[in-house]
N, CA, C and O atoms as a Tripos MOL2 file, in Angstrom:
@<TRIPOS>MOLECULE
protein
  260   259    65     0     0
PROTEIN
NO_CHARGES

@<TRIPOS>ATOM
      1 N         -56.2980  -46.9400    0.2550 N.3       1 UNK1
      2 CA        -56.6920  -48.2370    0.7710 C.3       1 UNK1
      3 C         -57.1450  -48.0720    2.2260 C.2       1 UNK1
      4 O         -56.4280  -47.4320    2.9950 O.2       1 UNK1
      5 N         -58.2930  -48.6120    2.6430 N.am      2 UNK2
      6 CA        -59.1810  -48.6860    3.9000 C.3       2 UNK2
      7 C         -58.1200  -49.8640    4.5150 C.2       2 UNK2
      8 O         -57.6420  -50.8620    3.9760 O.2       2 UNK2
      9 N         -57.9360  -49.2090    6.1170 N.am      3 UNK3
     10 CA        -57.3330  -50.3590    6.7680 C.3       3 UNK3
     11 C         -58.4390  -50.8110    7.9490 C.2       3 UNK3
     12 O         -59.0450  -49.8100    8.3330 O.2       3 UNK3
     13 N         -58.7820  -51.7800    8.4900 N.am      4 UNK4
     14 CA        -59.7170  -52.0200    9.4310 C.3       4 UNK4
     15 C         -58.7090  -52.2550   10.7190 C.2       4 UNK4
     16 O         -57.9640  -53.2110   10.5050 O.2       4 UNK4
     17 N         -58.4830  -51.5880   12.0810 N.am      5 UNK5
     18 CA        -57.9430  -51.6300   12.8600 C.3       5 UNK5
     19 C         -58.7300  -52.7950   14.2560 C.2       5 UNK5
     20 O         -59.9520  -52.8910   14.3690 O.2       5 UNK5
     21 N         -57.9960  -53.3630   14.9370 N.am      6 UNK6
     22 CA        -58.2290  -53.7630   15.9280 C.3       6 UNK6
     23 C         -58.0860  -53.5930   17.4220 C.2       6 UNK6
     24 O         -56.9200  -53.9290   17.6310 O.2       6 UNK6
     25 N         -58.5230  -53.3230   18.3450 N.am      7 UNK7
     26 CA        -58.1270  -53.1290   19.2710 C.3       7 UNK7
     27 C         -57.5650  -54.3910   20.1360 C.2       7 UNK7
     28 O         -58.0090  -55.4770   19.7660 O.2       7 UNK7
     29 N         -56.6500  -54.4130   21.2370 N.am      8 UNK8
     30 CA        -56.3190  -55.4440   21.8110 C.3       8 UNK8
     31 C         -57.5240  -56.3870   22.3160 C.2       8 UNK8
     32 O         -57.3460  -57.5680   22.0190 O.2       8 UNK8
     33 N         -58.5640  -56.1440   22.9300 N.am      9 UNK9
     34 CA        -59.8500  -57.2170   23.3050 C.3       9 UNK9
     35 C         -60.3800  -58.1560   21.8680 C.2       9 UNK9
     36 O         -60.6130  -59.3600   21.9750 O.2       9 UNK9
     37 N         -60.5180  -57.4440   20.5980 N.am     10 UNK10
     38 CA        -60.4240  -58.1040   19.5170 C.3      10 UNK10
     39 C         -59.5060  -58.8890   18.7920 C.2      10 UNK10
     40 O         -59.8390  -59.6220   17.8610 O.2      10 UNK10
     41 N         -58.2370  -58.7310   19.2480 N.am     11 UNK11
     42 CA        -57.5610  -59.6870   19.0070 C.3      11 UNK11
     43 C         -57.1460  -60.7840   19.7670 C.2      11 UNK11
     44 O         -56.3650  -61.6520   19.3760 O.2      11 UNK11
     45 N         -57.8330  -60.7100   21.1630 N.am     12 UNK12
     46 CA        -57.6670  -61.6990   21.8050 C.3      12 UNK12
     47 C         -58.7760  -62.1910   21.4500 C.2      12 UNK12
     48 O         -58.6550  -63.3660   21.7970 O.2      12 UNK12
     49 N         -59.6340  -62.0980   21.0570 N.am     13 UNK13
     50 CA        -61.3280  -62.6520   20.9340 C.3      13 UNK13
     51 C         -61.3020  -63.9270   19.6120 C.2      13 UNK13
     52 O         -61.8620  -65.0120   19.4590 O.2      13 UNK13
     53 N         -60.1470  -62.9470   18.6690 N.am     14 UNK14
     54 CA        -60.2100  -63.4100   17.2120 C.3      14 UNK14
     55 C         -59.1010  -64.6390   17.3220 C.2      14 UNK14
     56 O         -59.2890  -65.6030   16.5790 O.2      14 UNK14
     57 N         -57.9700  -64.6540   18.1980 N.am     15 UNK15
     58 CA        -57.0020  -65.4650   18.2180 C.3      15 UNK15
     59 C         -56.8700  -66.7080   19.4400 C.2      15 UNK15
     60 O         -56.1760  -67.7240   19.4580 O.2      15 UNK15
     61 N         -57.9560  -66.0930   20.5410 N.am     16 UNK16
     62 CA        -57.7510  -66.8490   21.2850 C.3      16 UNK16
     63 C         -56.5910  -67.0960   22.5350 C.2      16 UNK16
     64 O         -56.4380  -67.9700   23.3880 O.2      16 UNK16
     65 N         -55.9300  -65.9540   22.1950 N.am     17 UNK17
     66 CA        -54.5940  -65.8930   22.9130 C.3      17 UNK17
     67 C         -54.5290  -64.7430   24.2420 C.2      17 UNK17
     68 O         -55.1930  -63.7320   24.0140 O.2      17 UNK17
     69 N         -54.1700  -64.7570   24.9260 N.am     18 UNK18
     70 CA        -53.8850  -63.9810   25.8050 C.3      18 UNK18
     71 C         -53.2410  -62.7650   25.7770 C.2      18 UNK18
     72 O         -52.4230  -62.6130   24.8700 O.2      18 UNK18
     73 N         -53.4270  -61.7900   26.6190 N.am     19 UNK19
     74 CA        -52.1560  -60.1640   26.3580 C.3      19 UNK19
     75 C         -51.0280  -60.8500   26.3110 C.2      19 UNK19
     76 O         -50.2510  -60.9450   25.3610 O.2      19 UNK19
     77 N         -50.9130  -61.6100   27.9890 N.am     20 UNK20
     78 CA        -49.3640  -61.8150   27.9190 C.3      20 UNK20
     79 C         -48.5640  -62.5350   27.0360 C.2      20 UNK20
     80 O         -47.3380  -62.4250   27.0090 O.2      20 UNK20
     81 N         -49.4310  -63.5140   26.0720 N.am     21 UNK21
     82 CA        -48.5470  -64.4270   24.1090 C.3      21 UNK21
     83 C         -48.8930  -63.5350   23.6360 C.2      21 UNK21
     84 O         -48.2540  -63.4760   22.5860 O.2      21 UNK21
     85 N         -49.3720  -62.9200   23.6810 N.am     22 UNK22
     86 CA        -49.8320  -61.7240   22.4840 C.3      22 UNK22
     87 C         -48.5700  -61.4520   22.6170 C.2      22 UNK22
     88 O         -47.7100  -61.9890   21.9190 O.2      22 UNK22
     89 N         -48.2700  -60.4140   23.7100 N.am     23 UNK23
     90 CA        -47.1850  -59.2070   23.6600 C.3      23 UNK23
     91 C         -45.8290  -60.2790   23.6950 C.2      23 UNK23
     92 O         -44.8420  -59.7820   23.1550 O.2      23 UNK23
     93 N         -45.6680  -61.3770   24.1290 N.am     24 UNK24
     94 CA        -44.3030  -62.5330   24.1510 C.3      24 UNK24
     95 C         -44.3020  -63.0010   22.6110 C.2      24 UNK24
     96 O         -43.2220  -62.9620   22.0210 O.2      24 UNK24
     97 N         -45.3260  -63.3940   22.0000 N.am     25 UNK25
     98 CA        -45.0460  -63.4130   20.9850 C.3      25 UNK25
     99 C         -44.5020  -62.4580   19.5640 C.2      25 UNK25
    100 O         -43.9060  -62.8230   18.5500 O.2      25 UNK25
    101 N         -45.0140  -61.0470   20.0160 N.am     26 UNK26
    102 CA        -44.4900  -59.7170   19.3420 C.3      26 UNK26
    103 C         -43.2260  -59.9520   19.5820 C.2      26 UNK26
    104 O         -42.5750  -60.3860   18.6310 O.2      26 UNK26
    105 N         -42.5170  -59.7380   20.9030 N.am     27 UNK27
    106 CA        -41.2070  -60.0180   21.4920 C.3      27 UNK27
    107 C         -40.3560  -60.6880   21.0250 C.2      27 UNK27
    108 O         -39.1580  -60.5900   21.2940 O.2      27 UNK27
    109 N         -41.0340  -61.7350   19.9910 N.am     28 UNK28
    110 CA        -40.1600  -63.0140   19.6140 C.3      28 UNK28
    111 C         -40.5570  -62.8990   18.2390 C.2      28 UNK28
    112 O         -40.5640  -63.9290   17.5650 O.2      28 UNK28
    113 N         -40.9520  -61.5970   17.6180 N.am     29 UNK29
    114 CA        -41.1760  -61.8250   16.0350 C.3      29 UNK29
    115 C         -42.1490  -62.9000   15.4140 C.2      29 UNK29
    116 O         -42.1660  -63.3640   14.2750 O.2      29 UNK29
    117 N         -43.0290  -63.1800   16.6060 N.am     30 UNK30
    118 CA        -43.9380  -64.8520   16.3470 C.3      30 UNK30
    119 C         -45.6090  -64.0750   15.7410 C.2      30 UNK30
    120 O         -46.5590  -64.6340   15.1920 O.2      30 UNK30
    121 N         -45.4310  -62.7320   16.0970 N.am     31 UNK31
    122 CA        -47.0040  -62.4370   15.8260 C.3      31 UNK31
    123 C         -47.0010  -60.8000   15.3800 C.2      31 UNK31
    124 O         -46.2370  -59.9900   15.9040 O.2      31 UNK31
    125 N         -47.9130  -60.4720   14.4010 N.am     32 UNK32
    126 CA        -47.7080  -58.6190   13.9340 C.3      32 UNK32
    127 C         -47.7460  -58.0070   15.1710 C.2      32 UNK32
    128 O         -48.4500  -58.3040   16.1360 O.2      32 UNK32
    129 N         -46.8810  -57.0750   15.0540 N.am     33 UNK33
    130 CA        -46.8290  -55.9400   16.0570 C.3      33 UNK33
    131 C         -47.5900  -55.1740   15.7850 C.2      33 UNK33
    132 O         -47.9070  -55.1130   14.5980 O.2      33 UNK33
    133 N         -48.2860  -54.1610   16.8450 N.am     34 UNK34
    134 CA        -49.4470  -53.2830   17.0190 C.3      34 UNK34
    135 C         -48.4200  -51.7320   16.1150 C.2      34 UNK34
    136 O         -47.2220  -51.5150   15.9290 O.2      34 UNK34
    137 N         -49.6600  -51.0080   15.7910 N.am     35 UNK35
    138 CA        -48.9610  -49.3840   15.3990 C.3      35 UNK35
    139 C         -49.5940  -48.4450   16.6180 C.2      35 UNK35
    140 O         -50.4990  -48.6880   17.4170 O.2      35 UNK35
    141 N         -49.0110  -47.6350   16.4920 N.am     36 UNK36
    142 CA        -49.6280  -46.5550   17.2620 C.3      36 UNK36
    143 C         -50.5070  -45.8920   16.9830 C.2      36 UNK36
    144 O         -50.6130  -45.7080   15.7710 O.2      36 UNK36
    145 N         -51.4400  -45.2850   17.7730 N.am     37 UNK37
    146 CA        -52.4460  -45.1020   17.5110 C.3      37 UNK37
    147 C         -52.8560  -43.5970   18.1880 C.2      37 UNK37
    148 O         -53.9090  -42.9610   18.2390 O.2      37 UNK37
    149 N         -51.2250  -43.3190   18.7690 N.am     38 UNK38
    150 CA        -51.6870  -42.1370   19.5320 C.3      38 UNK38
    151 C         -51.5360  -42.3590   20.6000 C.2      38 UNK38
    152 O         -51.9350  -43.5000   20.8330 O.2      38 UNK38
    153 N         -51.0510  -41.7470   21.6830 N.am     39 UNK39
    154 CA        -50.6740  -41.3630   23.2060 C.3      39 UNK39
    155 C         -50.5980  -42.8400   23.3520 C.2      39 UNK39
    156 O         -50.1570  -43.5450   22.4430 O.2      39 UNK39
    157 N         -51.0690  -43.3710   24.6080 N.am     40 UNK40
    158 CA        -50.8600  -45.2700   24.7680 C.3      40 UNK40
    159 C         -52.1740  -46.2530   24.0330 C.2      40 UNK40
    160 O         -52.5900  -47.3360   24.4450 O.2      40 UNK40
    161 N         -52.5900  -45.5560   22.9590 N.am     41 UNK41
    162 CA        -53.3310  -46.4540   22.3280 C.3      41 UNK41
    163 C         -52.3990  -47.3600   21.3040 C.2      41 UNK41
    164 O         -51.3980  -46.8000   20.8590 O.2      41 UNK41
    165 N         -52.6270  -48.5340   20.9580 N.am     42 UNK42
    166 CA        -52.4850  -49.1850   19.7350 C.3      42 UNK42
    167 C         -53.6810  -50.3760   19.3800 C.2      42 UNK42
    168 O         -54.6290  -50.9360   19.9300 O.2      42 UNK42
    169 N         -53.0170  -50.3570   18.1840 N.am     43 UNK43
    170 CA        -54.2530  -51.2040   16.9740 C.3      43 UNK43
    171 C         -53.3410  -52.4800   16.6180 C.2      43 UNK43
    172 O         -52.1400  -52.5340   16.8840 O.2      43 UNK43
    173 N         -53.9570  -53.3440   16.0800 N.am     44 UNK44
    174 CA        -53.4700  -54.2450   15.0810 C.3      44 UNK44
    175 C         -54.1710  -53.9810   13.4450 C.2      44 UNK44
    176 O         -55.3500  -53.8370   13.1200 O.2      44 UNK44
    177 N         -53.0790  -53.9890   12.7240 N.am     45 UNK45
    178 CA        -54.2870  -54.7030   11.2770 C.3      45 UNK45
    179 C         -54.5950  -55.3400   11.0020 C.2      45 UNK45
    180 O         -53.8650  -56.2860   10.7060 O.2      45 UNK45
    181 N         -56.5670  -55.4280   10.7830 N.am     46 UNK46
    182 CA        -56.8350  -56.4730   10.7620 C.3      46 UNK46
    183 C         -56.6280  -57.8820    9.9180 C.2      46 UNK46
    184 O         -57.0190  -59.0380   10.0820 O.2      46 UNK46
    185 N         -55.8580  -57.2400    8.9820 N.am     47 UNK47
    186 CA        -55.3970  -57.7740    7.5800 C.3      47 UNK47
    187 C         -54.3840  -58.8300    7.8770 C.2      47 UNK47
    188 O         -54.4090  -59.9710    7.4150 O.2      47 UNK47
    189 N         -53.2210  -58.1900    8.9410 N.am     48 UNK48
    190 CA        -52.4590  -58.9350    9.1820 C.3      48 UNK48
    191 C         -52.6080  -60.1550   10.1520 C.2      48 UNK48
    192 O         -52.1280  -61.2800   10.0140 O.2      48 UNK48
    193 N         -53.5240  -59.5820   11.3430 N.am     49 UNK49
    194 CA        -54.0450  -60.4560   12.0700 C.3      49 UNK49
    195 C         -54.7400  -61.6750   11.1780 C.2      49 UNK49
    196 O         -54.3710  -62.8150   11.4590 O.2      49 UNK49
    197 N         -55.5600  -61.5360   10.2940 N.am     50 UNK50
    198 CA        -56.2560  -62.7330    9.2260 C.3      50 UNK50
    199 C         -55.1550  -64.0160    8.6460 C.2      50 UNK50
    200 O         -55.2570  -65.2310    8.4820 O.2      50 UNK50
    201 N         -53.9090  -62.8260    8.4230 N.am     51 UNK51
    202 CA        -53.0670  -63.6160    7.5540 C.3      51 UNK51
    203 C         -52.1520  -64.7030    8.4780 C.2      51 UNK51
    204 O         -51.6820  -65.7940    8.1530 O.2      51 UNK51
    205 N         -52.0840  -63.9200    9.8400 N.am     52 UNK52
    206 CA        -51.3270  -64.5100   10.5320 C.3      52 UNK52
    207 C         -51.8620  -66.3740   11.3260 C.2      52 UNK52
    208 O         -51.2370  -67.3860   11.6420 O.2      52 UNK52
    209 N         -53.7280  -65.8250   11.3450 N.am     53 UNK53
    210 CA        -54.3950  -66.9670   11.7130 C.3      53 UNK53
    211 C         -54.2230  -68.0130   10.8190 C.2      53 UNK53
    212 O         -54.0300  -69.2020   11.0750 O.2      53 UNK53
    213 N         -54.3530  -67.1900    9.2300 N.am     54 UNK54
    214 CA        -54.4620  -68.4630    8.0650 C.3      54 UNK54
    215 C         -53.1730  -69.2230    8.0520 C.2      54 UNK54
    216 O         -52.9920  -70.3290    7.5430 O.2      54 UNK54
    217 N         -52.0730  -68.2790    8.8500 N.am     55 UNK55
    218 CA        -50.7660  -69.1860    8.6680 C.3      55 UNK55
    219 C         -50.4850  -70.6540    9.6500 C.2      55 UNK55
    220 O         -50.1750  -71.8120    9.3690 O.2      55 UNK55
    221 N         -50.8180  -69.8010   11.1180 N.am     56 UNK56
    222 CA        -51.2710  -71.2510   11.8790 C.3      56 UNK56
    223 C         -52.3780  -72.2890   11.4500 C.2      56 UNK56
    224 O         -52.3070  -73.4860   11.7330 O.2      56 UNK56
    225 N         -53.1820  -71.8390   10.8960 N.am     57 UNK57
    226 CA        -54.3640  -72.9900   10.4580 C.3      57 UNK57
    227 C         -53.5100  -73.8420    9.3760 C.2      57 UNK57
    228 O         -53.4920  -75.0590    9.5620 O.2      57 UNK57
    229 N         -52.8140  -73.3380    8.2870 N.am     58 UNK58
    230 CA        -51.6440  -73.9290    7.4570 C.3      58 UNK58
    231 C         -50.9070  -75.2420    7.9400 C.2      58 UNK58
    232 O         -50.8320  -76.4480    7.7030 O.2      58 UNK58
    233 N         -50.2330  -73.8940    9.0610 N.am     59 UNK59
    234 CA        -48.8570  -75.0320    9.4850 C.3      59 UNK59
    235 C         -49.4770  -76.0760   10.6610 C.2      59 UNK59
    236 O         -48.7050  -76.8360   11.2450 O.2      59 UNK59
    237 N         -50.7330  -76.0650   10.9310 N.am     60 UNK60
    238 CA        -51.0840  -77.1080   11.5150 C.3      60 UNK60
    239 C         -51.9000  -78.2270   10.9170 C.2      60 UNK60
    240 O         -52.1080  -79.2840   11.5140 O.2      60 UNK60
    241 N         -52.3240  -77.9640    9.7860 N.am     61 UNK61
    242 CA        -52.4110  -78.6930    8.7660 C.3      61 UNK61
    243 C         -51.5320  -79.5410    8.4870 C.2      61 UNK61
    244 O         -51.8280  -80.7340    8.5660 O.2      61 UNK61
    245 N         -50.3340  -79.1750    8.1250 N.am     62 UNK62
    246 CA        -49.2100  -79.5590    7.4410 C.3      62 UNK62
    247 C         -48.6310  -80.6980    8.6220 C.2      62 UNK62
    248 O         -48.4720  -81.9110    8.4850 O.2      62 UNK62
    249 N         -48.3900  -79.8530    9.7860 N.am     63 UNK63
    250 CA        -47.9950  -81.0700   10.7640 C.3      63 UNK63
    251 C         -48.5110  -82.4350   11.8340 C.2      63 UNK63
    252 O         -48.0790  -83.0990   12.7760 O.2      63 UNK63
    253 N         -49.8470  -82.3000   10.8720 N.am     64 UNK64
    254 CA        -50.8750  -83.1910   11.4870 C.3      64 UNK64
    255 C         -50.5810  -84.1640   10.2080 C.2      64 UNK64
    256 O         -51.3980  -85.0830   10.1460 O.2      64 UNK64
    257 N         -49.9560  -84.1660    9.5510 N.am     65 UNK65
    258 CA        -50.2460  -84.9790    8.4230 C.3      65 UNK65
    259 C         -48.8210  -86.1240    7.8850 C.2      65 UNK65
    260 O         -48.9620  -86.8730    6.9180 O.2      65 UNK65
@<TRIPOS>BOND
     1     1     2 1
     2     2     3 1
     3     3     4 2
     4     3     5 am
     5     5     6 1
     6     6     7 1
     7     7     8 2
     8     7     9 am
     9     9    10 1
    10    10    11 1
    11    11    12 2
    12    11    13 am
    13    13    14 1
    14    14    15 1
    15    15    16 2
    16    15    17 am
    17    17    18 1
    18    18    19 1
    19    19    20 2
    20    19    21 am
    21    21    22 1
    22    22    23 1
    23    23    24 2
    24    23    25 am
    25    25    26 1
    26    26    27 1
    27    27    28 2
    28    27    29 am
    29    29    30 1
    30    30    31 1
    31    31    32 2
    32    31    33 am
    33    33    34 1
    34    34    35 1
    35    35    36 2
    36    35    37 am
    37    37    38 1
    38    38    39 1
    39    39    40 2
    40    39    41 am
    41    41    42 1
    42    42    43 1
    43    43    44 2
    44    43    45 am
    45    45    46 1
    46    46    47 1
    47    47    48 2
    48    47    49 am
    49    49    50 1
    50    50    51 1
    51    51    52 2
    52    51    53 am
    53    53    54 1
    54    54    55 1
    55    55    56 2
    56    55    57 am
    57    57    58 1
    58    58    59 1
    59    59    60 2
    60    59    61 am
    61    61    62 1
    62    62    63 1
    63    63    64 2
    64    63    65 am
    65    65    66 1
    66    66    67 1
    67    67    68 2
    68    67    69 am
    69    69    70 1
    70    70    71 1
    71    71    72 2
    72    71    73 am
    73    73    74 1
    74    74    75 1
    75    75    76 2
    76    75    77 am
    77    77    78 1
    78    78    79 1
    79    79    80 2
    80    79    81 am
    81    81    82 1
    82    82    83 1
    83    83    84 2
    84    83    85 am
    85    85    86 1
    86    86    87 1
    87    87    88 2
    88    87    89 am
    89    89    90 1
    90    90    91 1
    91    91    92 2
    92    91    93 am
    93    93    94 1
    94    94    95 1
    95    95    96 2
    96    95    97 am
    97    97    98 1
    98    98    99 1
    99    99   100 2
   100    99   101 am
   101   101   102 1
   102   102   103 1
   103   103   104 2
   104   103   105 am
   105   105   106 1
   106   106   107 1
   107   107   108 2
   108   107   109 am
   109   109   110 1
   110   110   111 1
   111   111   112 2
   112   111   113 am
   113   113   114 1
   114   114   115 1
   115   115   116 2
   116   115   117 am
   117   117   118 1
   118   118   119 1
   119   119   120 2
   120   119   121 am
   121   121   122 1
   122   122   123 1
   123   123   124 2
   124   123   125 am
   125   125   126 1
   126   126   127 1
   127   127   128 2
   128   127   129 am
   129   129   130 1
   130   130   131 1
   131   131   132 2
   132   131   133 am
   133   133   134 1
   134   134   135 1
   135   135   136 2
   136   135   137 am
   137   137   138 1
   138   138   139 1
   139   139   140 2
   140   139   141 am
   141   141   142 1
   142   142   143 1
   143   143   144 2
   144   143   145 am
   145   145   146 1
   146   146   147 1
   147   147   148 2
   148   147   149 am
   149   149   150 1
   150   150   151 1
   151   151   152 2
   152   151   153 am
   153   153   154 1
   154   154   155 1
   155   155   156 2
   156   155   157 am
   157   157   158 1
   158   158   159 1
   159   159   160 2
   160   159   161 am
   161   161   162 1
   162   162   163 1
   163   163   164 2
   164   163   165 am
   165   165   166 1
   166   166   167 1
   167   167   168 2
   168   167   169 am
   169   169   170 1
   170   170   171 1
   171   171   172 2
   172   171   173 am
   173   173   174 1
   174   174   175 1
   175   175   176 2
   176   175   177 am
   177   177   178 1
   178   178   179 1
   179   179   180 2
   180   179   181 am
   181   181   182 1
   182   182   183 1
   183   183   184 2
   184   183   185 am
   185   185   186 1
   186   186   187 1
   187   187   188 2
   188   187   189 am
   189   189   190 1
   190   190   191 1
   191   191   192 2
   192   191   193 am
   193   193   194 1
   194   194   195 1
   195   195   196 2
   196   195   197 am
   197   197   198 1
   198   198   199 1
   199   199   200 2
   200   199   201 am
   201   201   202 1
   202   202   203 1
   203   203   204 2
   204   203   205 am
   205   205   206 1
   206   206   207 1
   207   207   208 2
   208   207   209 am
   209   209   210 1
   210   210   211 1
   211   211   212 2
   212   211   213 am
   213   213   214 1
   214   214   215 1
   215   215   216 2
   216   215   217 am
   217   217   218 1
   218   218   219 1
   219   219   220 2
   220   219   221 am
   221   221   222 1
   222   222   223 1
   223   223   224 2
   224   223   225 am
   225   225   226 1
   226   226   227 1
   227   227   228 2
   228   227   229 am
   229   229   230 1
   230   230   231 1
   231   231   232 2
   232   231   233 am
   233   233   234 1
   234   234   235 1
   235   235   236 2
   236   235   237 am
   237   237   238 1
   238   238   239 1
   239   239   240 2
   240   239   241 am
   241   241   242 1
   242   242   243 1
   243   243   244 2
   244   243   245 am
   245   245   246 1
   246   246   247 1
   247   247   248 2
   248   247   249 am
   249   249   250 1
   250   250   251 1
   251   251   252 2
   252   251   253 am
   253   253   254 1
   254   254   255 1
   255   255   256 2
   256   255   257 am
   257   257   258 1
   258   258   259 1
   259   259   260 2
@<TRIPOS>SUBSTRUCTURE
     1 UNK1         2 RESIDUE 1 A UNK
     2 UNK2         6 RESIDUE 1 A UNK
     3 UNK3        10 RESIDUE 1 A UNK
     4 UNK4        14 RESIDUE 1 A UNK
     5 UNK5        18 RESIDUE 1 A UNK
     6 UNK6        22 RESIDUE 1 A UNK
     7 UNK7        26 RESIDUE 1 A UNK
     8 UNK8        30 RESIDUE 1 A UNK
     9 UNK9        34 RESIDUE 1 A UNK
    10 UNK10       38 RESIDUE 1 A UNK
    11 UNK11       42 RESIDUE 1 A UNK
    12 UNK12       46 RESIDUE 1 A UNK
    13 UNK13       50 RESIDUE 1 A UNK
    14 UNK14       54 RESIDUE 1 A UNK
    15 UNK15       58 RESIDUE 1 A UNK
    16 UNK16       62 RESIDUE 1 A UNK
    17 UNK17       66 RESIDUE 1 A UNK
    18 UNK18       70 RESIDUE 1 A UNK
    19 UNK19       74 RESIDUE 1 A UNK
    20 UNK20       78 RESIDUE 1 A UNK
    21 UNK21       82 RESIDUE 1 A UNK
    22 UNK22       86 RESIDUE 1 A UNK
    23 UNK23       90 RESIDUE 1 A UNK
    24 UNK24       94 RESIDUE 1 A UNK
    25 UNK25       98 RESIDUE 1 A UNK
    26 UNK26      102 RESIDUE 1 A UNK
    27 UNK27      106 RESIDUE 1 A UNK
    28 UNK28      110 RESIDUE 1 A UNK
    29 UNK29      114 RESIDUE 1 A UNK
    30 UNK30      118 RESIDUE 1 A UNK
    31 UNK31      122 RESIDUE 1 A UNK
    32 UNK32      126 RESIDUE 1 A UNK
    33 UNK33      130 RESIDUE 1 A UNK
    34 UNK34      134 RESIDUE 1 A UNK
    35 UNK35      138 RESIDUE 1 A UNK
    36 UNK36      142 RESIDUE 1 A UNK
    37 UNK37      146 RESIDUE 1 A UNK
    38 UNK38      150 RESIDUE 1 A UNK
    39 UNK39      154 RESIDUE 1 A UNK
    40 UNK40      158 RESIDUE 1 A UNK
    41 UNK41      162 RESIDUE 1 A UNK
    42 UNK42      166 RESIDUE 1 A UNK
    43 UNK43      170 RESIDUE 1 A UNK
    44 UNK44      174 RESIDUE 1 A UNK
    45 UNK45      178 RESIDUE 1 A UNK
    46 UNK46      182 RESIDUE 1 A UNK
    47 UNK47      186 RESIDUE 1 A UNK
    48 UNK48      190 RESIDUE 1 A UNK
    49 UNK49      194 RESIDUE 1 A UNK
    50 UNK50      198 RESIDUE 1 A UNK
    51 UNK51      202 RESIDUE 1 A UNK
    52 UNK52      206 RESIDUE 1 A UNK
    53 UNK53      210 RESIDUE 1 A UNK
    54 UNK54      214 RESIDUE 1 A UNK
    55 UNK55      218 RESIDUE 1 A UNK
    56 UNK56      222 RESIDUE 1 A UNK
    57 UNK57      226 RESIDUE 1 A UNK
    58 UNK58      230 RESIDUE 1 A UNK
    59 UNK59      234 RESIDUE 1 A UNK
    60 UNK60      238 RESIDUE 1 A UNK
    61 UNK61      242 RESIDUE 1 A UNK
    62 UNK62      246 RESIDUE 1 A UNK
    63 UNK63      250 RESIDUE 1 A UNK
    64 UNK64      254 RESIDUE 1 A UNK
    65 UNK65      258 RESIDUE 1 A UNK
């Protein structure tokens, strides 16, 4: 299975969020944590990142209603 990786500028691009919720939200189990990628690189998957957007688009659905 092909994984499509992200770098941190793409996931702020795709989410809208900042390093510092990015990494506070990892902190707090609120958002996927990055893998390593080698020396101080890391990635996100992009897979998870998708799933994680479709979940806020969900639960804000749900509480608008």
């Amino acid at each position: 299975m092909a994984y499509n990786i992200l770098r941190l500028p793409a996931v702020k691009a795709r989410t809208g969020l900042s390093r510092s919720t990015i990494y506070l939200r990892i902190s707090e189990d609120r958002f996927p944590s990055p893998i390593s990628l080698g020396g101080r690189a890391v990635g996100w998957i992009e897979a998870e990142i998708q799933e994680w957007l479709e979940d806020r688009i969900q639960a804000s659905r749900q509480n608008s209603q």
